[in-house]
Structures are given as C-alpha cells and as structure tokens.
N, C-alpha and C positions, 0 to 999 in steps of 0.2 A: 244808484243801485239799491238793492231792498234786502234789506235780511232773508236770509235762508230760515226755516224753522231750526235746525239746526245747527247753525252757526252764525257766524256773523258777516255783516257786507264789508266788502273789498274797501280800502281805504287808500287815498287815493297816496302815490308814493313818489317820494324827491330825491333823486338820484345826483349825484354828479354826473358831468357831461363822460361819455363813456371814450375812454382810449383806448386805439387799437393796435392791436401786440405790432411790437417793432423787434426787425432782428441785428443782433449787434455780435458782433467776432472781439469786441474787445469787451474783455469782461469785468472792468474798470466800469466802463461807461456805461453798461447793461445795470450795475449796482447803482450806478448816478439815476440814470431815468428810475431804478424802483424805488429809492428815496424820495425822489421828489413825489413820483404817483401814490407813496406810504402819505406823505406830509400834508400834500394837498387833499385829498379824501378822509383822514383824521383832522385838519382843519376845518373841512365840510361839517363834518358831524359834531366838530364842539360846537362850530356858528349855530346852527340846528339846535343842539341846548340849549345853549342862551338864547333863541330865539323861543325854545321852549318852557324857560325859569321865567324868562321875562312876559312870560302870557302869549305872547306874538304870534306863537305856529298854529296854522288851523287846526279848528279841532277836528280833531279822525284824521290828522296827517300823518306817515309815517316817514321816516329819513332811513335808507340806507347806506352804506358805501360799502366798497372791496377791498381787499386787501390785494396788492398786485400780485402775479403771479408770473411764474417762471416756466419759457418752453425750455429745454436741453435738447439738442439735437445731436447726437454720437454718428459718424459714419463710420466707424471703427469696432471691430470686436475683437477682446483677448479673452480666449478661454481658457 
C-alpha cells in the first residue's frame, strides 16, 4: 500500500486468534474463561515485545490484542 499525501500507509497487523463470545449461567466459570482470554492475549503482546527489543518484528508491524469483554443478559426488571 502507498502513502496517502496525508497520512500514512496501513501497516500490516498481528492479532491473536479471535474468540468467540460464549454463554455461561455460572458465573464462576464465565470469570475462568476471562482470565484465561486476559492472560493469553497480554502474553501475546509481551512475546511481540521481545520480539520487538530483540529486532525481530517486522518493520511497520503492528501488534494488537483485547481486552475480553462481558455480555449480561437480565430477563428481569425491578423498578
């Protein structure tokens, strides 16, 4: 891709592999799976550091990760 006058060109990006939302009734095990998806995607991105301290990562790469996220679903209302 080529520079914009404007800006700059898109760089190309390394994701971890993407998880998709799971629904749990126990809310025990809902806090296990966001740990782990916490631990493994901040793992992601130190390897990526040191891949980028130690010269390694290409140049114009860039590394993202998420933070996991929370659905709540209420079928109840108290007003």
């Amino acid at each position: 891709m080529s520079d914009s006058p404007g800006g700059s060109a898109i760089s190309p990006l390394g994701l971890p592999q993407l998880i998709p939302f799971t629904a749990f009734h126990d809310a025990h095990a809902a806090y296990e799976r966001l740990v782990e998806i916490y631990e493994r995607n901040t793992a992601f991105i130190r390897e990526a550091f040191d891949y980028y301290a130690a010269g390694k990562l290409p140049p114009g790469q860039r590394v993202r990760a998420y933070y996991p996220a929370i659905r709540i679903k209420v079928s109840t209302y108290q007003g």
